[in-house]
C-alpha positions as CSV (number, residue, x, y, z in Angstrom):
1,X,122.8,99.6,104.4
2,X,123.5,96.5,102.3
3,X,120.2,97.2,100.3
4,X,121.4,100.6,99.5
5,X,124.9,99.4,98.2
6,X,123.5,96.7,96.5
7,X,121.0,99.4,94.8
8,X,123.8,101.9,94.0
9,X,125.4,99.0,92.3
10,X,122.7,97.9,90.5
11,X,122.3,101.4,89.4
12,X,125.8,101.7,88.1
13,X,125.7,98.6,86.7
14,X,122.9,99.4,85.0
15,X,124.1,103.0,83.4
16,X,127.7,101.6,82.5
17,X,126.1,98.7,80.4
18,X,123.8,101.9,78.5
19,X,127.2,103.9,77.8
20,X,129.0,100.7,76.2
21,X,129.2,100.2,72.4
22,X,131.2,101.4,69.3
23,X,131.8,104.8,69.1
24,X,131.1,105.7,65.3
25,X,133.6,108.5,65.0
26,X,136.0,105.7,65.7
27,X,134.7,103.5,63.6
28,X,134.1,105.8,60.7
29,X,137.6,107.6,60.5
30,X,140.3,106.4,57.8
31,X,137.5,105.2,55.7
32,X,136.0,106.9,53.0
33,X,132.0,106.6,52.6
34,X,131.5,104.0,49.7
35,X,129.8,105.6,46.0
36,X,127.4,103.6,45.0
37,X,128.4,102.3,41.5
38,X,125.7,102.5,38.6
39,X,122.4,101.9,39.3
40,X,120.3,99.7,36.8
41,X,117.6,101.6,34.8
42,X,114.5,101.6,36.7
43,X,111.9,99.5,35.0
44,X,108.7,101.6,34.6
45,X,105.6,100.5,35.9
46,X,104.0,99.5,32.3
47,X,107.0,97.6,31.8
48,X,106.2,95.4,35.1
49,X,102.6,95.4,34.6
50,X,103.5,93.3,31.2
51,X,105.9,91.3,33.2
52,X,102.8,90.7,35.3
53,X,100.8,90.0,32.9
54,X,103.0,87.1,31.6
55,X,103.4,85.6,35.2
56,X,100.3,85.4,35.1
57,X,100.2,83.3,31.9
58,X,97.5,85.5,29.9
59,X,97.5,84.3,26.1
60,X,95.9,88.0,24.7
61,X,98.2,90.8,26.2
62,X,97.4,94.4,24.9
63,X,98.3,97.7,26.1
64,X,95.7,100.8,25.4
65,X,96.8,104.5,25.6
66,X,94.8,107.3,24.1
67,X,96.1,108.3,20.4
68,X,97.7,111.3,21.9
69,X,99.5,110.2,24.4
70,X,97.6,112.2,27.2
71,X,95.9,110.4,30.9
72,X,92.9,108.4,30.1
73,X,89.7,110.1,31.1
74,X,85.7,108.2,32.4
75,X,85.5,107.7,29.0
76,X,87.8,106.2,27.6
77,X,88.0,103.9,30.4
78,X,84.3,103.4,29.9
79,X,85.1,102.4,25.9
80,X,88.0,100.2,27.4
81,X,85.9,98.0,29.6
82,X,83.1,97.8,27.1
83,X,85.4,96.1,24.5
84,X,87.1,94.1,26.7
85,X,84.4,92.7,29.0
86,X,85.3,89.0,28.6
87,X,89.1,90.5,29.6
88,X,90.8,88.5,32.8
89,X,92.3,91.8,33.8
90,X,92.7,95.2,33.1
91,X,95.2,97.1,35.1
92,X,95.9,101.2,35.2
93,X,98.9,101.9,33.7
94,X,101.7,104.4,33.3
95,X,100.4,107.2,35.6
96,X,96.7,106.6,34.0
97,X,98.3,107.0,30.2
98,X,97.7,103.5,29.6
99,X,96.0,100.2,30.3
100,X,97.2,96.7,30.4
101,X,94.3,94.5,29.5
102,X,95.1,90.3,29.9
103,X,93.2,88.2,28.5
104,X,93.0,84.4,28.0
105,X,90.1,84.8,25.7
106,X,90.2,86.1,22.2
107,X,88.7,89.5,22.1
108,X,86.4,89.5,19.1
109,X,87.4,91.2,15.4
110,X,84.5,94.2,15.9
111,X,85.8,94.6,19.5
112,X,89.1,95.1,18.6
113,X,88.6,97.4,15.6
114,X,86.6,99.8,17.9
115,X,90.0,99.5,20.3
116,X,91.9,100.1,17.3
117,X,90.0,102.9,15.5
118,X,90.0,104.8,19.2
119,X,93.5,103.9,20.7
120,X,97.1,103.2,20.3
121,X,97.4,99.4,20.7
122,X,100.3,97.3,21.1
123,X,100.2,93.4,20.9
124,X,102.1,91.8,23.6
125,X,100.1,88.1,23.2
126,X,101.7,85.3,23.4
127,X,102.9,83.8,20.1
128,X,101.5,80.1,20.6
129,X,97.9,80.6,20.8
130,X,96.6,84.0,18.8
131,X,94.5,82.5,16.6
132,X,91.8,81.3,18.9
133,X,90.6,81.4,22.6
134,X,92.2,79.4,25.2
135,X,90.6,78.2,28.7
136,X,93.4,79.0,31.4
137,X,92.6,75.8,33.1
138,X,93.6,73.8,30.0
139,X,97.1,73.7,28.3
């Protein structure tokens, strides 16, 4: 008999420590649900493979896309990789419109006029060292 009260007990212990906490209609009333105040433009993808690009303290900093402004196909890619072989990295960009290419090697005059005479280029190197290639272990 004293193992079944103390069982029962246990048991209604047990249930009565489930049922406790805050009851949210409680909690909730007399306030009004917060609006959220303006969000921050969301930085695109391009814009943060740059920013990786720099944090990774590449000297030659170019972004690719195709002239008119559509996804980059094989071959383009293909033409990409070709004139940037010496490149650190080359990264997919922009929902496959562009490529970020990092470099702390100068890519070569021909090179680049081939990237030129095929692509949109823009030049985000870094200002200090454009004229000539850099080793990344020395600076």
């Amino acid at each position: 008999m004293k193992k079944l009260v103390i069982a029962v007990f246990a048991c209604l212990l047990t249930a009565s420590s489930f049922g406790c906490g805050a009851n949210e209609g409680i909690l909730k009333s007399g306030k009004e649900t917060p609006v959220p105040g303006p969000v921050d433009p969301a930085v695109s993808s391009l814009e943060l493979d740059i920013d990786y690009m720099r944090t990774a303290d590449f000297v030659f900093i170019f972004v690719l896309r195709r002239k008119d402004g559509g996804v980059l196909d094989a071959e383009d890619k293909k033409v990409i990789r070709l004139q940037t072989d010496q490149a650190n990295r080359r990264v997919s960009s922009d929902g496959g419109k562009a490529v970020v290419v990092g470099s702390n090697y100068k890519i070569s005059p021909e090179k680049m006029t081939e990237l030129y005479n095929r692509f949109a280029v823009e030049n985000f190197s870094r200002q200090d060292n454009v004229n000539g290639s850099v080793n990344g272990n020395t600076k």
